[in-house]
N, C-alpha and C positions, 0 to 999 in steps of 0.2 A: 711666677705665675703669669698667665697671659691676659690679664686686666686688670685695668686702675685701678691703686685704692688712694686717697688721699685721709687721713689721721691726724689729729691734733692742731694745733698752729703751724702754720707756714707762709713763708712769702708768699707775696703776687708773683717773683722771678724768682729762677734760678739765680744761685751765686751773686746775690746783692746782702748787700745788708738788713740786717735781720737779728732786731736790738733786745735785750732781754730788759725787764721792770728798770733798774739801776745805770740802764743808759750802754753797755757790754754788751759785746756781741756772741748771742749764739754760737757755735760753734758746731758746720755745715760738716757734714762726712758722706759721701759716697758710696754706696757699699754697694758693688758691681761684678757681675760674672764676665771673664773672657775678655780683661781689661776693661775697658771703653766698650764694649762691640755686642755686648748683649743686655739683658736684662740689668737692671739696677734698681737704687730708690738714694733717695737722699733724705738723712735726718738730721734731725739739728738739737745738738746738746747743751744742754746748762754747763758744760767743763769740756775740758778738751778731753775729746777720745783718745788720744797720743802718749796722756801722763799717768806710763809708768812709775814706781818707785821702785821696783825689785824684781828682780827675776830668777827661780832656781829650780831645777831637773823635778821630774814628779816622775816616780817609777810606780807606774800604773800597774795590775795583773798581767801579765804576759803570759798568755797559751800558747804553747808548741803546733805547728799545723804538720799534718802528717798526708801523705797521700792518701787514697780509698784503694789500697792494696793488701789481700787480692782485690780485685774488684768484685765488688756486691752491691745489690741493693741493704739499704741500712734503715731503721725502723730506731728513731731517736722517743724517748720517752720524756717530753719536757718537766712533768711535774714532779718525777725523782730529783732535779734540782733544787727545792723548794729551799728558799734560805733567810731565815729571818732576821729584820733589822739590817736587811740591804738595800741601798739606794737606789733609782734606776739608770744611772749611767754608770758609777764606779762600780756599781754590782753588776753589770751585761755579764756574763759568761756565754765566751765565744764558741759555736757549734761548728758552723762552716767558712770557708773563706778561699778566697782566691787574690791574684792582684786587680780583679777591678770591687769586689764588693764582699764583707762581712755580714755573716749569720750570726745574731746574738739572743739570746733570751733571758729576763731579767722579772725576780718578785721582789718587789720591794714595797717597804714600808715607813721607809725613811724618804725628806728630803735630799734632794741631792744637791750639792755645789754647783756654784753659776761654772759653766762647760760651755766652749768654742770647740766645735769640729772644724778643724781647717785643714783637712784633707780633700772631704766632699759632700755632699748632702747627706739626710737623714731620713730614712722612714719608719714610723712606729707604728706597730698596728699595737692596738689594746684586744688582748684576750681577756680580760677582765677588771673591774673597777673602774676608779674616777680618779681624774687628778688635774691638779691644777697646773698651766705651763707659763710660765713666768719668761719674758725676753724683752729685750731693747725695744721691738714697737710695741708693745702692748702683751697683753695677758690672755689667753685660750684656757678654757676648759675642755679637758676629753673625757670620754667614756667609754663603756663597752661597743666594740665595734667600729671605731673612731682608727682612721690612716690620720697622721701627723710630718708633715713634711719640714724640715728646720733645714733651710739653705747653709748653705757653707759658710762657715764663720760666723753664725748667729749666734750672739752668747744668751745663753737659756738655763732654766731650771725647772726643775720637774720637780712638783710639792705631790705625793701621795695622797686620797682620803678613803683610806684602808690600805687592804692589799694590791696592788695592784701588777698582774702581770703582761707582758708587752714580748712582744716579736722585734727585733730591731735591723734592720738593713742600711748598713753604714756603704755609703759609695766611694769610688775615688774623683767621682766627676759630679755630673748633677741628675737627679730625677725630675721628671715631669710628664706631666699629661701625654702618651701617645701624639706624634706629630700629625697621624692619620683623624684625629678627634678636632683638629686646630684648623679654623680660618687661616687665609696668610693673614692676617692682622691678627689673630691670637683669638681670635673670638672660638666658643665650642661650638662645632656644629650639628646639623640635627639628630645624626646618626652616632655621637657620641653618648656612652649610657650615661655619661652624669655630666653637669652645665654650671655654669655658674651659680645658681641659686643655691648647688649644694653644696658649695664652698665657703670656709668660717674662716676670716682673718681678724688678726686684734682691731679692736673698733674704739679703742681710746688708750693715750698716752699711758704708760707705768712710768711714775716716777717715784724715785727709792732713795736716800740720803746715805750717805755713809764714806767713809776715807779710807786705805788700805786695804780696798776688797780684794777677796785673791780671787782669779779664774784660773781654771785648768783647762789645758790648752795640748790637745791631738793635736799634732801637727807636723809628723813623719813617719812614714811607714817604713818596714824593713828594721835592717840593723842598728844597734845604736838607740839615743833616746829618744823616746817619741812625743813626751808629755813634758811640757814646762807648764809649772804656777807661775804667772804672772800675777803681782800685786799693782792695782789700778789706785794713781792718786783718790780718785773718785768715784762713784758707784757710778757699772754703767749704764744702767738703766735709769738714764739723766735726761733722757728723749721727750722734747715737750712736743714734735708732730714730725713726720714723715711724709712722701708721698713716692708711689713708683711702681712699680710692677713686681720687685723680688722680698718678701717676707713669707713668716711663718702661718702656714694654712692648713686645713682639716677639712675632711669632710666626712662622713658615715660610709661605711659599708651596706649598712641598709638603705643608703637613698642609691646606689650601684643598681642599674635597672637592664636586668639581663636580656642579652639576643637569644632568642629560642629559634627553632627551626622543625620542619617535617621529620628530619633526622638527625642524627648525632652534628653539635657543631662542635667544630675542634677549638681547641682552647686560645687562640688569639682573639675569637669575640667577648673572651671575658679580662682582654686585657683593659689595668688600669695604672701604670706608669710605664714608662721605660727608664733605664738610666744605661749609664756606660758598659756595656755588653750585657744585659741586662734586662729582662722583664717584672714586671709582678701583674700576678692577676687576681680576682678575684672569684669562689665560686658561690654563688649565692642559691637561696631560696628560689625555686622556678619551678614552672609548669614546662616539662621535658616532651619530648618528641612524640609526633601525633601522630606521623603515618603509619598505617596497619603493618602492624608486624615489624614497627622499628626497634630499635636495638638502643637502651636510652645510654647505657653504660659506655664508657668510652673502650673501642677495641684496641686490642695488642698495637701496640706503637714502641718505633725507635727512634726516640728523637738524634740522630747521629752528631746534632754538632749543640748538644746543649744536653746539662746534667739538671735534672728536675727534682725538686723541693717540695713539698704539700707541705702543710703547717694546718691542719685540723684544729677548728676551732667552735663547732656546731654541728648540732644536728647531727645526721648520720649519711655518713657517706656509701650509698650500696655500691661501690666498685670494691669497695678495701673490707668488707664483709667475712669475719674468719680468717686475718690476717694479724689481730691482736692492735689493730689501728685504733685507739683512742682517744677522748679530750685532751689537748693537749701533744699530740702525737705530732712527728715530723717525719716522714716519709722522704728518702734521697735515692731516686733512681737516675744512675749515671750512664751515660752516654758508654756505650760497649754493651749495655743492656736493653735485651728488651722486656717492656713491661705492661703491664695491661691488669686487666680487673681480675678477681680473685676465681679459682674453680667454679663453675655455676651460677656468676653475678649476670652473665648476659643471660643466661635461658630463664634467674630470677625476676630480670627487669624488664622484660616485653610483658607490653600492656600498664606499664606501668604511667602515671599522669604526671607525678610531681617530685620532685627530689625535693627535702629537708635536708640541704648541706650548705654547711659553710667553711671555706677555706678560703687560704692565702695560697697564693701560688709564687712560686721566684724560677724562673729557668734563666740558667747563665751560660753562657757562652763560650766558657772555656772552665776545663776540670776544677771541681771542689775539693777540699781539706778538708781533712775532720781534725778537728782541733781537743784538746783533753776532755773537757765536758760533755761534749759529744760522746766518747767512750764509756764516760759514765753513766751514762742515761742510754745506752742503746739495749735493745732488743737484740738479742745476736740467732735468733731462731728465726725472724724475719726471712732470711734470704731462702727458707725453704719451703713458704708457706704455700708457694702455689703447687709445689709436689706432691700438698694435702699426706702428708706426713709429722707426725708426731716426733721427735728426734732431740735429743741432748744438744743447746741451744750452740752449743760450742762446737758440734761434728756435721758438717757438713753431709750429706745424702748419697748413698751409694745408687748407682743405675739398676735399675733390677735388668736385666736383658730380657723380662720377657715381656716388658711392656713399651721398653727404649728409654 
């Protein structure tokens, strides 16, 4: 993150001593992106962060990723996954993916195991519920409409209270605030739609007792294993204080304070991270374009070097109107395509004030996969809805010639 937090006890100095009740030292750990050269924090443990006891393979779910061949637009149905008495990390089932970032989505209703991503950062958006988030600095509550960013290597757990479903966007690098939002000292500046005020970091120490704990640990992409249990001599959430700029943060969707304009703006003013070839945006609640006779709905567009993601998650979107786009729905339109709002959504939305929608947006930078669940949950009639044709969701649409 791009400002201080300081959390719990800690020295007046770096790297001096720093004595626990019985006269023992703390035990100082680092946790830093890009070696030495970027962001970091430093925490300080009741037990050495270091002592293992055990180490053995963990063969997590592995989904096949498959090309988007032919190529189409794809219409994912999330809540046909619905699965009960799954966690929210062992339970993600993966949608999309490529080598810089995975699409996942996950209902669960169970706690999940303390989990280190050490591949790359994390983002969760909640589609719905509460849950509690448990990590090495401190403790987060989320809720409906709550982004959740867990840097790389933070070991964490996600307690449910209820059901709760989440969007997941797993990286191979890190996420953060748009560069264009950022002072050069990291401060937001004024034409950034959300600032620091509406940012949530843990605000007091978690400490947790226990010997033998295991974490599972992502920690290789591609062939081969990718997950090891690690058993930890000590629980690690042993952190009596912290302080630094890199920890696990939140903020709302609803405090996201959108750019409107006299006409259509295109979708970079509703960006809200970037990561490694990689956007997310967000589309919110807004009062839509004013000038006489503008066009609020977004026009035919090809994004050519980026395959586009919507993640419907409110309200009603009038571009996707008669396309079978619902709660929960995922929309993937990929680059070789063009794509645009449904039959009759622009001559619907002149004169119109206000859109009632809310989405997530992900545009990547290079081709997406569909991976098995994906499959399972798609809409396969989608690709022909703008031909405003009826048709057997599996047979593709003939040319009438007399209309082209």
């Amino acid at each position: 993150m791009p400002y201080y937090r300081s959390v719990g006890e800690t020295p007046r100095k770096r790297h001096t001593a720093f004595r626990q009740p019985d006269g023992s030292l703390y035990a100082e750990e680092l946790m830093g992106q890009e070696g030495f050269s970027s962001d970091s924090s430093l925490l300080y443990h009741r037990h050495l962060p270091t002592a293992i006891v055990a180490s053995e393979a963990h063969h997590a779910p592995d989904w096949r990723r498959m090309p988007n061949h032919p190529l189409k637009p794809r219409h994912l149905k999330t809540h046909k996954l619905d699965v009960s008495g799954s966690d929210p990390i062992l339970g993600r089932q993966h949608l999309l993916a490529n080598n810089d970032c995975r699409i996942s989505y996950a209902v669960a209703e169970i706690p999940s195991p303390l989990y280190r991503n050490a591949i790359g950062d994390e983002c969760i958006y909640v589609e719905s519920g509460e849950a509690r988030v448990e990590t090495a600095f401190g403790a987060l509550d989320i809720a409906t409409g709550d982004y959740l960013i867990i840097p790389t290597s933070v070991v964490y757990r996600i307690i449910p209270r209820g059901t709760l479903r989440t969007l997941v966007v797993e990286a191979t690098g890190h996420i953060g605030p748009p560069k264009r939002y950022l002072s050069v000292r990291g401060q937001f500046l004024e034409r950034s739609p959300y600032c620091e005020r509406d940012v949530r970091g843990p605000s007091e120490p978690m400490l947790a007792d226990g010997e033998d704990v295991e974490v599972h640990v992502q920690h290789r992409l591609g062939a081969g294993a990718t997950w090891t249990k690690l058993t930890y001599a000590h629980h690690p959430f042993d952190v009596v204080g912290w302080d630094g700029h890199l920890y696990p943060w939140a903020f709302s969707v609803y405090d996201f304070e959108p750019i409107t304009g006299r006409v259509h703006q295109p979708p970079p003013v509703h960006q809200t991270f970037q990561g490694p070839n990689f956007v997310i945006c967000s589309f919110v609640p807004r009062k839509v374009d004013y000038r006489e006779n503008a066009i609020p709905v977004p026009y035919n567009h090809h994004n050519v070097d980026s395959d586009e993601v919507l993640f419907y998650t409110g309200g009603n979107y009038e571009a996707r109107k008669g396309s079978g786009i619902e709660q929960g729905s995922i929309s993937l339109h990929p680059s070789g395509f063009t794509h645009g709002p449904q039959p009759g959504a622009a001559e619907a939305s002149i004169g119109a004030e206000y859109f009632d929608e809310l989405a997530v947006m992900v545009d990547t930078f290079r081709p997406l996969d569909l991976c098995d669940p994906a499959l399972a949950c798609e809409d396969t009639g989608y690709a022909w809805t703008w031909a405003r044709r009826q048709l057997d969701p599996d047979t593709p649409p003939e040319v009438d010639p007399s209309t082209g």
